[in-house]
KELUMLO-87868 format. One record per residue (C-alpha): z, x, y; residue number from 1. Coordinates in steps of 0.1 Angstrom, whole numbers, plus 2048, in hexadecimal, padded with zeros to 3 digits. Layout:
// KELUMLO-87868
<<Z X Y> NUM>
...
//
This chain:
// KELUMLO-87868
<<C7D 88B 3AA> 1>
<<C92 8A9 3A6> 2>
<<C95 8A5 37F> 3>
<<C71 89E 37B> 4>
<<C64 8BC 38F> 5>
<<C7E 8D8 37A> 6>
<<C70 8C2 357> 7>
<<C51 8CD 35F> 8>
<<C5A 8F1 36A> 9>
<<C6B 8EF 348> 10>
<<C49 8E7 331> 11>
<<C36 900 349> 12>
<<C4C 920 33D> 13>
<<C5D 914 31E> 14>
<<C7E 91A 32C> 15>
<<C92 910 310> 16>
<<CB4 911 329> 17>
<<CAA 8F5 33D> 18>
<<C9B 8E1 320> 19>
<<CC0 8E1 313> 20>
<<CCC 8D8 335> 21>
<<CB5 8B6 333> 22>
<<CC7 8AA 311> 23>
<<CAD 8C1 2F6> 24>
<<CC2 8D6 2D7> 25>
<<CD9 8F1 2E2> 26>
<<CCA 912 2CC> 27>
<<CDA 934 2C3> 28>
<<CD9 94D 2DB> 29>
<<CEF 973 2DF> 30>
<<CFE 981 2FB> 31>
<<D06 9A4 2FF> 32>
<<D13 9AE 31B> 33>
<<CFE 9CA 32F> 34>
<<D21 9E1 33D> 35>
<<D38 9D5 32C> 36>
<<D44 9C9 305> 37>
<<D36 9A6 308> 38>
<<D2A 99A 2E6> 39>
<<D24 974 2E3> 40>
<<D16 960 2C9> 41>
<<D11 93B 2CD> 42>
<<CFB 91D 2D9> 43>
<<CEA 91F 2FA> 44>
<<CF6 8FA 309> 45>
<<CEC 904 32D> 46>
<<CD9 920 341> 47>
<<CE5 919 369> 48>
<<CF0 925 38A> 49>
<<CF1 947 37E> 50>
<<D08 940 35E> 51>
<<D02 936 33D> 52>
<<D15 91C 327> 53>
<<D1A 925 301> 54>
<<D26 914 2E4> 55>
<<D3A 92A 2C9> 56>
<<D53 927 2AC> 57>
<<D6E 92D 2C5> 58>
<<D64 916 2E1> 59>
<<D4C 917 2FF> 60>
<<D4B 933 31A> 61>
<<D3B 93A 336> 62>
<<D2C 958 340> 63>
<<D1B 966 35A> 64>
<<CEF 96F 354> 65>
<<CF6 991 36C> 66>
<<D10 99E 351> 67>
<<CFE 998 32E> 68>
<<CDB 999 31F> 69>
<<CD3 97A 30D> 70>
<<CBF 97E 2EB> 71>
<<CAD 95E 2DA> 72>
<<C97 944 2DC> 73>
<<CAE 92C 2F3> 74>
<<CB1 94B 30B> 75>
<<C9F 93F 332> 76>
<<C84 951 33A> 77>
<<C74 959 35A> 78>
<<C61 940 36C> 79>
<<C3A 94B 37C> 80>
<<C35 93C 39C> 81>
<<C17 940 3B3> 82>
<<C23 944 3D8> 83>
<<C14 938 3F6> 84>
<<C29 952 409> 85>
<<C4B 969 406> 86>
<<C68 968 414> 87>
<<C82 982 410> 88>
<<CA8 984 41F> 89>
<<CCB 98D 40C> 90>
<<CDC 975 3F2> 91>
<<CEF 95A 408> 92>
<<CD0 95A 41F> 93>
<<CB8 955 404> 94>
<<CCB 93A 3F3> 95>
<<CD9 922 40D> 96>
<<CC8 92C 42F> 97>
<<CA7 92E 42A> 98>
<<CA6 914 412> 99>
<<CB1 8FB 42D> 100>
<<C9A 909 449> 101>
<<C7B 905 42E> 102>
<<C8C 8E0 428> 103>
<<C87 8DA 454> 104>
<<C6B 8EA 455> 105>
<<C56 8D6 431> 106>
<<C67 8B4 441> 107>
<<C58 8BA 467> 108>
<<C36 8CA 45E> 109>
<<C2B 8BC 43B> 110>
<<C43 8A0 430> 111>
<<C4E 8B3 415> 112>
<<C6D 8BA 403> 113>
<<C79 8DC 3F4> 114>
<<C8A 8E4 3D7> 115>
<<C99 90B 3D1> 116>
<<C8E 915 3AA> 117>
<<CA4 936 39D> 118>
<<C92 950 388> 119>
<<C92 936 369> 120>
<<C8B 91C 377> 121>
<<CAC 90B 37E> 122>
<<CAD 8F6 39C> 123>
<<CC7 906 3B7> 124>
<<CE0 8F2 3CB> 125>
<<CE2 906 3EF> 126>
<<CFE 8ED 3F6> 127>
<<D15 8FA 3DA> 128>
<<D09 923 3DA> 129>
<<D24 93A 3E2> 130>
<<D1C 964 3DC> 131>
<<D3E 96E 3D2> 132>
<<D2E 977 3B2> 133>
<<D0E 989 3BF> 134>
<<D08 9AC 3BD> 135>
<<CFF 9BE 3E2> 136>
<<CDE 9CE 3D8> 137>
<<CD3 9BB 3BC> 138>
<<CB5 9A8 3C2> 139>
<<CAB 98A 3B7> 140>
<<C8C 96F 3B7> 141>
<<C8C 947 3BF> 142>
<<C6E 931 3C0> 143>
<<C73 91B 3DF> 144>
<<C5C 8F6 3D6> 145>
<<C4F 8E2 3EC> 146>
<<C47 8B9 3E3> 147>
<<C36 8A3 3F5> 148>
<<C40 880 3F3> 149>
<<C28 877 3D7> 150>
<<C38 890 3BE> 151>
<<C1C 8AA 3C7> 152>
<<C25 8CF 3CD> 153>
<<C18 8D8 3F1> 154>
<<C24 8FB 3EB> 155>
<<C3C 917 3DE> 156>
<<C4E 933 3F0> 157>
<<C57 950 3E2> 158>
<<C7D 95E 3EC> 159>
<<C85 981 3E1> 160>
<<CA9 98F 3E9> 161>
<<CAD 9AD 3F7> 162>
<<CC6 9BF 415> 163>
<<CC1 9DC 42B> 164>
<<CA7 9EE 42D> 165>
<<C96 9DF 413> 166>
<<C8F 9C0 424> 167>
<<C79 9D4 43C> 168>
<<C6B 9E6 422> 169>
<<C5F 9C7 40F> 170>
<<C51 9B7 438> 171>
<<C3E 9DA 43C> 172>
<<C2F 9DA 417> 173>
<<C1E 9B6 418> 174>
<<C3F 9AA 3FF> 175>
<<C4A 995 417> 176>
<<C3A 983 436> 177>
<<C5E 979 442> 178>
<<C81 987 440> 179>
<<C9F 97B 448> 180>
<<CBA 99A 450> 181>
<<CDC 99D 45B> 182>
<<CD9 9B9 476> 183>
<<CBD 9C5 48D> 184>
<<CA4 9D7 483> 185>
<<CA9 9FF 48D> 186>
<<C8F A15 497> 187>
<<C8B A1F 471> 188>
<<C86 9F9 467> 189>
<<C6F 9F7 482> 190>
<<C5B A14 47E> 191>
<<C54 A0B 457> 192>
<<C46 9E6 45D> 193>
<<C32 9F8 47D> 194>
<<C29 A12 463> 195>
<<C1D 9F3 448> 196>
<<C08 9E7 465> 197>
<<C21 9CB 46A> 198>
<<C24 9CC 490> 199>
<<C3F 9D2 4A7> 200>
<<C5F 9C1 49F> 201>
<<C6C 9C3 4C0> 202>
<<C4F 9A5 4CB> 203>
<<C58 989 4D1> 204>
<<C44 977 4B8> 205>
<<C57 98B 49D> 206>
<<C7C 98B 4A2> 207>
<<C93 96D 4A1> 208>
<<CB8 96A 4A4> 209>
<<CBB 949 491> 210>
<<CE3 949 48C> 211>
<<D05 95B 48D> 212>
<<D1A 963 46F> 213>
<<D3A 967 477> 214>
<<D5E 971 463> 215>
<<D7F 968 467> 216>
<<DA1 97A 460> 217>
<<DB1 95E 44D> 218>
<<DD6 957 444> 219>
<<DEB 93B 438> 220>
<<DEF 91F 455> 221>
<<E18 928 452> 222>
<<E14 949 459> 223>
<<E12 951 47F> 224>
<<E0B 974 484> 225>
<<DFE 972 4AE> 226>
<<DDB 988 4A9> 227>
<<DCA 9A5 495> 228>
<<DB9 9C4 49B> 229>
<<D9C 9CD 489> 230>
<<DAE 9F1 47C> 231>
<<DCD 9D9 473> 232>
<<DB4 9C2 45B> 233>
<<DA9 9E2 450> 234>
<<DC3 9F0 44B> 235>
<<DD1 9D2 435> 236>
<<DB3 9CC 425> 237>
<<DB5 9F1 41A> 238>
<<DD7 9EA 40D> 239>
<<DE7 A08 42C> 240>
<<DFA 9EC 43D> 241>
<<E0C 9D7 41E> 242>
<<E28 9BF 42F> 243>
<<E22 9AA 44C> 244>
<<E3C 9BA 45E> 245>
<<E29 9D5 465> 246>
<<E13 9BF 479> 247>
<<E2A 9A9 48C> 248>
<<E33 98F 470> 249>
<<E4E 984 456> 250>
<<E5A 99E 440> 251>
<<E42 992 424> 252>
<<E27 9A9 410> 253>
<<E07 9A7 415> 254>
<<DF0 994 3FD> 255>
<<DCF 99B 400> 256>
<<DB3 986 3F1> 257>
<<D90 994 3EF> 258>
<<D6E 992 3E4> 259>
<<D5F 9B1 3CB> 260>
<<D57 9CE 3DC> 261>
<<D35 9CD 3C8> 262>
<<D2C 9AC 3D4> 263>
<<D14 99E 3F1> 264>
<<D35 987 3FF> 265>
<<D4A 9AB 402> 266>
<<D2F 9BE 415> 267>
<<D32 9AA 432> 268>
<<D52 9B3 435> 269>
<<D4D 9DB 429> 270>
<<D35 9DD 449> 271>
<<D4B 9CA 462> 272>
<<D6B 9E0 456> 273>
<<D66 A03 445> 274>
<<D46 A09 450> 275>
<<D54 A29 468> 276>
<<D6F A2B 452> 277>
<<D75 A40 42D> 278>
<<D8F A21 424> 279>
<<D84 A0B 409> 280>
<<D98 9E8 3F7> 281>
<<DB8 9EA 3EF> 282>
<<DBB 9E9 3C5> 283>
<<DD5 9D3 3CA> 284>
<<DC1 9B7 3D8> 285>
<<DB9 997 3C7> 286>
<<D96 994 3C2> 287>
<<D87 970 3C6> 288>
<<D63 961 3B9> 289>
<<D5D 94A 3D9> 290>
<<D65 941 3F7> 291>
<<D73 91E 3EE> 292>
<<D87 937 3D3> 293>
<<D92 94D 3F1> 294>
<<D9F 934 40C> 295>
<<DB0 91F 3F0> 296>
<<DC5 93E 3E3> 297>
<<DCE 946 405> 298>
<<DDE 91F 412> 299>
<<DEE 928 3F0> 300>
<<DFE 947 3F8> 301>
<<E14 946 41E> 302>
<<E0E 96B 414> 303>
<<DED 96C 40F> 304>
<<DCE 981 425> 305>
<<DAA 97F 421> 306>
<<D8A 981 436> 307>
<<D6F 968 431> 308>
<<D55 955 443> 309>
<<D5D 942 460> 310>
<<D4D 923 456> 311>
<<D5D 924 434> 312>
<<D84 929 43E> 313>
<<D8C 905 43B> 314>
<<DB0 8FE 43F> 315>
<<DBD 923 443> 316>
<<DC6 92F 464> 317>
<<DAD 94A 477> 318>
<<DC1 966 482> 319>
<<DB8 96E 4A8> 320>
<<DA8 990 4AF> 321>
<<DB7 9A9 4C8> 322>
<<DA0 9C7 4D1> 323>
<<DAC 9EA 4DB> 324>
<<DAF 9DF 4FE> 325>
<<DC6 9C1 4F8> 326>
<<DAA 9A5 4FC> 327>
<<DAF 985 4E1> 328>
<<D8E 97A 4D3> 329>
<<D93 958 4C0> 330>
<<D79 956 4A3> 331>
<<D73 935 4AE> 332>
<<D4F 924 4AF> 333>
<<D49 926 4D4> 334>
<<D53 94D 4D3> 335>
<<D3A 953 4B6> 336>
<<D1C 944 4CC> 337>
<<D23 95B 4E8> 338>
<<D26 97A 4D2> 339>
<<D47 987 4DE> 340>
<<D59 982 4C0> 341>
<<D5B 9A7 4AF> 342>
<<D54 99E 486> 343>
<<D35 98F 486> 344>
<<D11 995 486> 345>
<<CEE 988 48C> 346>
<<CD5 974 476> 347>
<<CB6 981 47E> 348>
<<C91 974 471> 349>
<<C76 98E 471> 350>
<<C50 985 469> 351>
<<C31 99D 467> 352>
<<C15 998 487> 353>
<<BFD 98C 46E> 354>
<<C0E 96E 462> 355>
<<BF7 954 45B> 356>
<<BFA 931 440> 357>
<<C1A 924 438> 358>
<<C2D 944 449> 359>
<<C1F 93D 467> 360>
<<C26 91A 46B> 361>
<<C4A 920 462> 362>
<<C50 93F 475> 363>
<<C42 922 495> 364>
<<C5F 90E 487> 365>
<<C77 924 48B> 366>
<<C73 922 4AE> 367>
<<C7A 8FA 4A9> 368>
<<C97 8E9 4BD> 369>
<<CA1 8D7 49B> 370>
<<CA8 8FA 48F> 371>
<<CCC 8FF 49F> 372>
<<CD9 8DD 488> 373>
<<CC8 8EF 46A> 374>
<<CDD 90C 46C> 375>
<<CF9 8FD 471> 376>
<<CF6 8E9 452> 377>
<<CF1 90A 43F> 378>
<<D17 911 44A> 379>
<<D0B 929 467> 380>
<<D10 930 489> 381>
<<CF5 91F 49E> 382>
<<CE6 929 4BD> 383>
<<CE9 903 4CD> 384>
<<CFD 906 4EE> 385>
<<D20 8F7 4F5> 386>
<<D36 8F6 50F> 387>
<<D5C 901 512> 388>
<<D74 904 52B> 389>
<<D81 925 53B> 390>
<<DA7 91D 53B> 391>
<<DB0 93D 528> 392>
<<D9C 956 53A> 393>
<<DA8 948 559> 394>
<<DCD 94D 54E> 395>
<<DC2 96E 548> 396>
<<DB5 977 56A> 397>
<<DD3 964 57F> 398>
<<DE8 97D 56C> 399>
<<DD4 998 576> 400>
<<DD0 98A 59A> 401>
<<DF9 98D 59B> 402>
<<DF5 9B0 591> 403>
<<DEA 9BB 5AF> 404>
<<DC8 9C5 5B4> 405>
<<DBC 9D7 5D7> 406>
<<DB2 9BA 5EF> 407>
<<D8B 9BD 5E9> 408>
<<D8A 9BC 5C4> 409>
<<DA5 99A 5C9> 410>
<<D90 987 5DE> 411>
<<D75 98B 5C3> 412>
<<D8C 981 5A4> 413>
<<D97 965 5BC> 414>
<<D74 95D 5BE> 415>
<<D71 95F 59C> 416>
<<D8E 94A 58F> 417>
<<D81 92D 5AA> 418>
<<D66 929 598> 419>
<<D72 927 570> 420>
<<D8C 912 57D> 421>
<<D6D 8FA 589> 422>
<<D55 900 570> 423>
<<D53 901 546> 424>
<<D3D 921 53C> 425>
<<D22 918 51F> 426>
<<D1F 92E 4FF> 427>
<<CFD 93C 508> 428>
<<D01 961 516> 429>
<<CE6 973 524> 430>
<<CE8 999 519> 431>
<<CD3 9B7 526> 432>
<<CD2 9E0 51F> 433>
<<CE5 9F8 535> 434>
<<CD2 9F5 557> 435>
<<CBC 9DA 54C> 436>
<<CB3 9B9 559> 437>
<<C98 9B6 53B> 438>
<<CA0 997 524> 439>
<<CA1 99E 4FE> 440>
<<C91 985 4E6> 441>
<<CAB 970 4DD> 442>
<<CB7 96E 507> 443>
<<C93 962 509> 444>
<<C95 942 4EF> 445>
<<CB6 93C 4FE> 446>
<<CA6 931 522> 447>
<<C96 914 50A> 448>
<<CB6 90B 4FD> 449>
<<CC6 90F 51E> 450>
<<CAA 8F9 531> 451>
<<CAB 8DE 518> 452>
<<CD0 8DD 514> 453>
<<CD3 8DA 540> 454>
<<CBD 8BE 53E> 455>
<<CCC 8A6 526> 456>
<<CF2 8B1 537> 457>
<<CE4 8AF 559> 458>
<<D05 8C4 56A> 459>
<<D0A 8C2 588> 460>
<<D08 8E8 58F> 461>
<<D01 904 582> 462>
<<D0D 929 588> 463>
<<CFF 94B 577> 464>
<<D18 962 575> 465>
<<D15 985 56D> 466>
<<D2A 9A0 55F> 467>
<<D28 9C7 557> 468>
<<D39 9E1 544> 469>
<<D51 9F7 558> 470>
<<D38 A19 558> 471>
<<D30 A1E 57D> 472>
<<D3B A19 59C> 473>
<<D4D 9F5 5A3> 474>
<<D32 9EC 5C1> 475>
<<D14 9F9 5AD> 476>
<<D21 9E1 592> 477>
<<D27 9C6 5A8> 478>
<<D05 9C7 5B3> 479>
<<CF3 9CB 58D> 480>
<<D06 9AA 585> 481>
<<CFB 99A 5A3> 482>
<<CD8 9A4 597> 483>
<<CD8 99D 577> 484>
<<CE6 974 57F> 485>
<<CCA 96F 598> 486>
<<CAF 97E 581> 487>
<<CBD 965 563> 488>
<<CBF 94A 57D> 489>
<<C98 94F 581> 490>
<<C92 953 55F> 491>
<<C9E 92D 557> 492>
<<C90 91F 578> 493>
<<C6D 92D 569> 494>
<<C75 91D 549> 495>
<<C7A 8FD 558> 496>
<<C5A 8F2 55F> 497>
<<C5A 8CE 561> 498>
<<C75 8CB 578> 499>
<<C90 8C8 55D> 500>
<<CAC 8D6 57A> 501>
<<CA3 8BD 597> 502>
<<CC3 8B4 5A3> 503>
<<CD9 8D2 596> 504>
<<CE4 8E5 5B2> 505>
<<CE0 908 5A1> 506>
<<CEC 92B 5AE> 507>
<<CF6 950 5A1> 508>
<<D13 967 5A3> 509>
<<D1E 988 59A> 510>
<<D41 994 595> 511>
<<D3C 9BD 588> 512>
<<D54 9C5 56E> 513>
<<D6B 9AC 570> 514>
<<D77 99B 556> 515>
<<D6A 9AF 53B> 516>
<<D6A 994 519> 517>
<<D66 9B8 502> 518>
<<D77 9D9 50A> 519>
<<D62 9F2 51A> 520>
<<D6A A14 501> 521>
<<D53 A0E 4E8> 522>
<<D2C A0A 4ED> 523>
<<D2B 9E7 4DC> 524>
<<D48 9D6 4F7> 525>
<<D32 9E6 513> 526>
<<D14 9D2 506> 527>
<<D28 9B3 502> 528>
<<D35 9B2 528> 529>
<<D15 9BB 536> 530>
<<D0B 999 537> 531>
<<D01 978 54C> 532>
<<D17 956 543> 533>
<<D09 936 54B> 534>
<<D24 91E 556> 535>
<<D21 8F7 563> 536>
<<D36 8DF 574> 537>
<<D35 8B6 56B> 538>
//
């Protein structure tokens, strides 16, 4: 079906590249390279995935389409689509994510398949796209096709790539009716769609938190350094800490392994590291293509250091992460879901109010409980719930309790270590503003998941626990958290509506600012412990 649909893409546009690809005459084409010395003379045999495949006296190379302008009649050109609506998000979002969303979403609403088209009309494989090789800030355009069963096109989405403020840009000029962006919108981003009479992306209609993309510190599984700061990574990555002595390890150097600082993959990274900070890459760091490329060179190298995404570390170790106040934060799935873990960040969808069509119908689908198994096949971090025990954090607070706290703050830690002895917390955390028992937009969709997920596990009990930061006095705190638990206890007794919690006995505590899962000296660890955790027993 595949084949058939790009021939006929093919006869559309006359692109010669993808004839050639199907078994047609290879044809002389030149490429010359666009920064650099690149002068190539040869047969065009292929034009995919970004790269093309010549034939010359010498033997066949391969070179990348972003490096070289091709000259000839065998050179692709552009294919002219018609969209039904845009889409616009950065590189890896554009070619894997939303992809397989638009896949769910043509399956449940119109029997359909989809197919991703790249600007010449090359089919694209979101199961085999890595961005090592994209530029940040480069944009690019895909033709996403949808097939019924017959062979028929139902329709075709247009995905431009684009970061930052562009993205909103693009949602406030009528270039896009949804985006897909890596941060929050800030009041600029806000005020621009608002401006482009694009509504308010604060509704809840408009914003989304559809997954969490997180990245792990990873080294070879023989090497056993304990945990890592964020300066220390840093400070390695930046090439200012060179031998893992320095860190606690073997008297070894440091090998780091990273992606170029020019492209989508390292910007992740850029943000999550240097963005307060003048340091840059070390020039003595191995630069890598991929991911696959990255994690291979590192279970390679006992020596080696790199930073990639958590669902692509395969066999190399993830290095814990100890924050300023001495708290280890394992980059482990559960940890992602609750947002503790410092280095990662949110996916977040965005649409215009005046969505209507195909945007509309799949902006409705993104609030579809099939949409958690989607992302996760995308290699994200979905927002499904799942349980975990308390075992470490309980450790944690019998040491403190040993300590030697005064008697009233004892009885509550006793208190508090009773109950995660008894009880396994679930990865859903309820977060709120300084002061604030409001619910933010994602808290709200969460309820959904929460209710459903209670009623097929049908615990027992359930308790809502709430937290603060340590601003204020201890009682006043003690009293917010107590609050804050009852008012998210209502919240998911309103949700359930058709008696989904008969028979779960369900009540709410609050225990101030204890056990804090962030440190409190930094605005962002404030925000994470002022929070209400959801926690069941069998």
């Amino acid at each position: 079906m595949l084949s058939s649909k790009f021939s006929r893409l093919c006869m559309a546009a006359s692109i010669v590249s993808g004839c050639i690809a199907t078994g047609a005459v290879a044809q002389e084409v030149r490429l010359t390279g666009k920064d650099s010395n690149i002068d190539v003379i040869g047969n065009l045999l292929s034009s995919k995935d970004g790269k093309y495949l010549v034939e010359t006296d010498i033997g066949e190379f391969v070179i990348n389409q972003d490096l070289v302008t091709c000259e000839g009649e065998a050179c692709p050109t552009e294919q002219t689509y018609v969209y039904d609506m845009e889409i616009s998000a950065p590189d890896e979002i554009a070619e894997v994510l939303v992809p397989i969303l638009a896949e769910g979403y043509a399956a449940a609403a119109l029997e359909a398949e989809a197919q991703l088209y790249d600007e010449n009309g090359e089919p694209v494989d979101t199961e085999t796209v890595d961005v090592g090789d994209h530029k940040y800030g480069e944009e690019h355009d895909f033709a996403l096709v949808l097939t019924d069963l017959e062979g028929d096109d139902v329709a075709t989405f247009g995905i431009h790539t684009a970061n930052g403020a562009r993205l909103f840009e693009r949602l406030a000029s009528r270039d896009a009716s949804i985006i897909f962006a890596e941060t929050a919108a800030r009041k600029a981003d806000r005020s621009i769609v608002s401006e482009g009479q694009g509504g308010n992306l604060r509704a809840f209609d408009q914003e989304r938190v559809i997954a969490v993309d997180g990245f792990a510190m990873v080294v070879n599984p023989l090497n056993q350094i304990p945990s890592l700061t964020v300066k220390q990574a840093r400070d390695i990555m930046a090439g200012d800490i060179a031998n893992w002595s320095e860190v606690g390890g073997s008297d070894a150097p440091i090998h780091v392994y990273s992606f170029d600082p020019q492209t989508e993959a390292y910007h992740h990274i850029e943000k999550l590291l240097f963005k307060k900070s003048d340091k840059t890459l070390t020039n003595e760091s191995s630069i890598v293509h991929d991911r696959t490329e990255l994690s291979t060179a590192i279970m390679e190298d006992v020596a080696g250091f790199g930073i990639v995404n958590y669902a692509s570390k395969r066999a190399t170790r993830a290095v814990p992460l100890r924050t300023t106040c001495g708290i280890i934060q394992d980059p482990t799935n559960f940890n992602l879901k609750t947002e503790e873990y410092y280095l990662q960040e949110r996916v977040v969808a965005y649409n215009r109010s005046d969505v209507e069509g195909y945007a509309r119908e799949l902006v409705d689908f993104l609030d579809d409980s099939s949409l958690d198994g989607l992302v996760a096949k995308a290699g994200y971090i979905d927002l499904s719930i799942a349980a975990d025990s308390q075992e470490r954090a309980a450790e944690r607070l019998a040491a403190e309790l040993e300590e030697g706290e005064n008697e009233y703050e004892a009885e509550l830690v006793e208190s508090l270590l009773k109950n995660m002895n008894t009880h396994s917390r679930l990865s859903t955390t309820f977060r709120f503003a300084p002061g604030s028992k409001r619910f933010d937009n994602k808290a709200e969709r969460d309820l959904m998941r929460m209710v459903r997920y209670l009623k097929e596990n049908k615990p027992s009990e359930v308790v809502v626990v709430g937290f603060t930061d340590n601003k204020g006095p201890f009682d006043s705190n003690l009293l917010i958290s107590q609050e804050r638990a009852e008012a998210a206890l209502e919240h998911i007794i309103e949700v359930a509506t058709d008696g989904e919690l008969e028979g779960i006995e369900m009540k709410a505590a609050g225990y101030g600012e204890l056990e804090p899962v962030a440190c409190n000296d930094s605005p962002r660890g404030r925000a994470i412990n002022r929070r209400v955790e959801v926690w069941i027993a069998e």
